[in-house]
Phi, psi and omega in degrees: 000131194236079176318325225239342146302334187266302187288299210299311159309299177347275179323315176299306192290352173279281178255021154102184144323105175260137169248140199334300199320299169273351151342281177290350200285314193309315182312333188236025152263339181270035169048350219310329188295316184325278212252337190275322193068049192240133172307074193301312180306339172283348172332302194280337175281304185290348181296302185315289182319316176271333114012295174314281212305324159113004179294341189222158186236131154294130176256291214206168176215133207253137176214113186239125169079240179261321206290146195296151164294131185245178189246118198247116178256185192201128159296138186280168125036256154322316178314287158329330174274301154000243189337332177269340168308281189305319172303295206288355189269288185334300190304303206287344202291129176239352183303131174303170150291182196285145148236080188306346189272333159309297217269350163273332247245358219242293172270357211251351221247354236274316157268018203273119170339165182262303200301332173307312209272352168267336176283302215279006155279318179288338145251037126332294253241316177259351148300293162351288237271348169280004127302293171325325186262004175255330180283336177293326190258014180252321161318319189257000156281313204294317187277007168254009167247152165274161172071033186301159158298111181268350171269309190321300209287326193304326207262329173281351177279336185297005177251328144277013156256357174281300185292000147275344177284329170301326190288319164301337171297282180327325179269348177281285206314306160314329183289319177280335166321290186309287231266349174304148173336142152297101184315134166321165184275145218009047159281137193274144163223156186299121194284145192265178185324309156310298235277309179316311194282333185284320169315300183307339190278321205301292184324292179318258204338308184310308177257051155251341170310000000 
């Protein structure tokens, strides 16, 4: 799925003819890279690209002052069927995004001291939820105005309720931590993290003799 395509067709079909510049400016005033998953730095490579492709038309190019001459595109056609492909693809798609945090927690973890793997899991947990409250209160700005975006605020409470539920995890996952078994007594426990990499340097030194 080629997010930064779906907003940029968006954006043309939307707001008229556009040139790269305000494109990206909207993309990194809505975070959009943040929450979206849209490729910002690629912006102007996909612009090109769908240009090739006949999805987007050069009308004209504009120069103000000192500032470099842009390329002011418009969608084709051709474009509009894209968007509409890629948007009815977007919509139906339930599959999570990538989870690095599944996949350390699954293969990487196993051997991690618990009190290392409970702080830099508890601070996760409070980055989240001082997200969660700046998107909340930026939500009760935007719903205190009329005539508000009723898809905008839709889309930021669905994101405080995913980061209250990640959060609510998190405090399960501590919970089960703290309560796990103790190892029987000359049972090996894990080593933490300084102690594992100064063992590992010893060993390398040792067989480089």
């Amino acid at each position: 799925m080629n997010l930064t395509r779906l907003m940029v067709l968006g954006t043309l079909s939307r707001y008229g003819a556009q040139h790269g510049h305000q494109i990206r400016r909207l993309a990194e005033v809505t975070d959009v890279g943040e929450w979206g998953g849209v490729s910002v730095g690629a912006m102007y490579r996909e612009l090109r690209g769908m240009e090739s492709e006949g999805l987007v038309a050069a009308v004209r190019t504009e120069k103000v002052g000192n500032r470099p001459a842009r390329t002011v595109y418009e969608i084709t056609a051709e474009g509009r069927l894209e968007l509409m492909m890629l948007r009815e693809n977007a919509i139906r798609q339930l599959a999570p995004g990538p989870d690095p945090l599944g996949v350390a927690l699954h293969f990487a973890a196993h051997d991690m001291d618990r009190t290392e793997l409970r702080q830099m899991l508890r601070v996760r947990r409070d980055r989240l939820a001082i997200t969660g409250a700046e998107v909340a209160a930026e939500l009760e700005r935007l719903t205190a105005k009329s005539g508000h975006d009723v898809l905008m605020t839709a889309i930021m409470r669905r994101g405080i309720q995913a980061i209250e539920a990640e959060v609510r995890w998190h405090d399960e996952l501590d919970a089960a931590l703290a309560a796990e078994p103790v190892p029987p007594a000359g049972c090996e426990r894990p080593l933490p993290a300084a102690a594992r990499r100064a063992a590992l340097e010893r060993a390398v030194g040792e067989n480089s003799r």
